[in-house]
N, C-alpha and C positions, 0 to 999 in steps of 0.2 A: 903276387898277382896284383895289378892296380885296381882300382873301385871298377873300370868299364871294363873288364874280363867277362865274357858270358857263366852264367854258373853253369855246374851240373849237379847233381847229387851224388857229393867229393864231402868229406869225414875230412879230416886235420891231419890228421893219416893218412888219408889216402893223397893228400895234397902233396905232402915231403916224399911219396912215390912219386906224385908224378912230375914232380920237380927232378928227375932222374931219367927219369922215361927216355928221355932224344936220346940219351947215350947208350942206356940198352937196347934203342932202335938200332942205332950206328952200329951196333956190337951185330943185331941179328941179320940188318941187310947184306952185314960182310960173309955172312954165312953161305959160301958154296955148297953144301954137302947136303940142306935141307930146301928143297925146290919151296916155291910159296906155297904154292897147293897143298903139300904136308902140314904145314906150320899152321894153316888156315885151319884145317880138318883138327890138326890136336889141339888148337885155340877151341874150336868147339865140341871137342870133348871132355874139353878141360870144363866150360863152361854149363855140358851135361853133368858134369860129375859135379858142379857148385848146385843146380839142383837138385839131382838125387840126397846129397846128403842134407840142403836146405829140408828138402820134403818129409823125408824121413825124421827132422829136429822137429820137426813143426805136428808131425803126424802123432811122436810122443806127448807135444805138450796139449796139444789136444786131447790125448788119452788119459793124462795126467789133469788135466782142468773140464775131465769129463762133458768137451764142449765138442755139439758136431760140426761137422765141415768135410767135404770132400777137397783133396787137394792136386792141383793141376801144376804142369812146369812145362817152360817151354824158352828158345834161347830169342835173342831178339840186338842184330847188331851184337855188340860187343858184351851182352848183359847177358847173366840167366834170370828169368823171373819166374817166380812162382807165384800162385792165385791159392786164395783160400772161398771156398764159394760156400758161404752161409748166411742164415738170414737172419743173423744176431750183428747187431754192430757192435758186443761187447768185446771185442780183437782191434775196433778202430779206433773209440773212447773220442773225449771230444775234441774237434780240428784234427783229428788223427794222429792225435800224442800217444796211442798204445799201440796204435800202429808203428808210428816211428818206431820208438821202442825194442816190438818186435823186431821189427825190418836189422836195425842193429843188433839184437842178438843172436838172431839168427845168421847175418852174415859172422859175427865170433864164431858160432857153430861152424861154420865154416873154413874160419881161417887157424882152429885146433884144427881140422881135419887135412888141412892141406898146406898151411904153411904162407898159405898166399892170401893175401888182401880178397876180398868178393866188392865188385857191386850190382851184388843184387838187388830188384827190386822185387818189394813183397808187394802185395792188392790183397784187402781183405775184404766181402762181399761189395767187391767193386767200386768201392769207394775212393782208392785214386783214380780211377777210369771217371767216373761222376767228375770229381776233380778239373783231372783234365779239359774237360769238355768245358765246364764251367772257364777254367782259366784262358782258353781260346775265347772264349765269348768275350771275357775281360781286354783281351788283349785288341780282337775287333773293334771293338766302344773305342779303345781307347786309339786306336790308326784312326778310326773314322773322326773322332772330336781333334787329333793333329791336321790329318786334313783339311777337315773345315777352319779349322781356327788358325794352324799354322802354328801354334803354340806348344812349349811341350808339353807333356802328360805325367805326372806322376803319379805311381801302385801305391795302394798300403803296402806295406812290409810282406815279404815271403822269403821261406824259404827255400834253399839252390832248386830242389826237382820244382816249384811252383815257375821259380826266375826264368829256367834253365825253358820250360812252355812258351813263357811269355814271348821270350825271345827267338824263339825260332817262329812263333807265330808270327812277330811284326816283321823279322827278316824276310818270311813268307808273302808280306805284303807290302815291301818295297821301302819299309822304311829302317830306320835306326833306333837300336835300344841300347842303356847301360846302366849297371847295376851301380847306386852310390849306396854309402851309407855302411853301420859296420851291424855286423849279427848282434841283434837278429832283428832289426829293424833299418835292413838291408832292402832295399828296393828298385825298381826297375821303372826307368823315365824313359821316354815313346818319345821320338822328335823325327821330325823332316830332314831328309840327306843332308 
């Protein structure tokens, strides 16, 4: 991938998958005998079942770190994500390094259970949602100060899921973004077409 690749929240692992992908694409489009509609439907069953057993890993380690939290799943695009809704931020720790964490173990839990890669995302009392929000604002300031100025813009450092906001938010607003720089002081520069 070059520095102006958009990210996503893509593991090093998951990167050498999907550096394979167009050929298992080639492989499934040739497939007569499974109409899309099928393929579609068990993709999101597949994607429930990354769920249920995300929730169920996470339902233990809560019972095991005697911590409460109700826990939600739901699928979204190509992801399953699961929400942990509590009013402890001890599951997010600070900038959401035991979240990451989490979110990585949890998808292992996952790929013992099925063989396959997950990218799920985890939310723990909302705190990638805050995130989000925040990082659109970021990315706002920073279209509006290229506009005015015509100059480009550079982020502090983030990582892919933070990048991965920024960039669909300026693409949202008409202009151009790309990620330079190497992890984890990788960052995203806002420029005029």
């Amino acid at each position: 991938m070059s520095t102006t690749d958009l990210d996503e929240d893509v593991t090093p692992a998951e990167e050498a998958e999907v550096a394979t992908e167009p050929e298992a694409a080639d492989a499934e489009s040739s497939e007569d005998d499974a109409p899309a509609a099928a393929r579609k439907r068990g993709d999101d069953d597949d994607l429930d079942a990354e769920g249920d057993i995300a929730a169920d890993y996470l339902e233990e380690l809560l019972d095991i770190a005697d911590l409460d939290g109700d826990i939600d799943t739901y699928t979204e695009g190509d992801r399953a994500h699961v929400s942990i809704m509590t009013d402890s931020d001890q599951l997010v720790g600070k900038d959401g390094a035991v979240l990451d964490a989490l979110q990585e173990l949890t998808r292992l839990a996952v790929l013992t259970e099925t063989g396959r890669h997950s990218r799920l995302m985890l939310d723990v009392a909302g705190f990638r949602e805050k995130r989000r929000q925040e990082l659109k604002q970021l990315a706002l300031d920073a279209v509006n100060e290229v506009k005015a100025s015509g100059e480009p813009v550079r982020l502090a450092p983030m990582n892919p899921f933070e990048r991965k906001i920024v960039h669909d938010t300026v693409a949202a607003n008409g202009l151009v973004s790309e990620s330079e720089g190497v992890e984890p002081q990788r960052r995203v520069v806002v420029s005029a077409k």
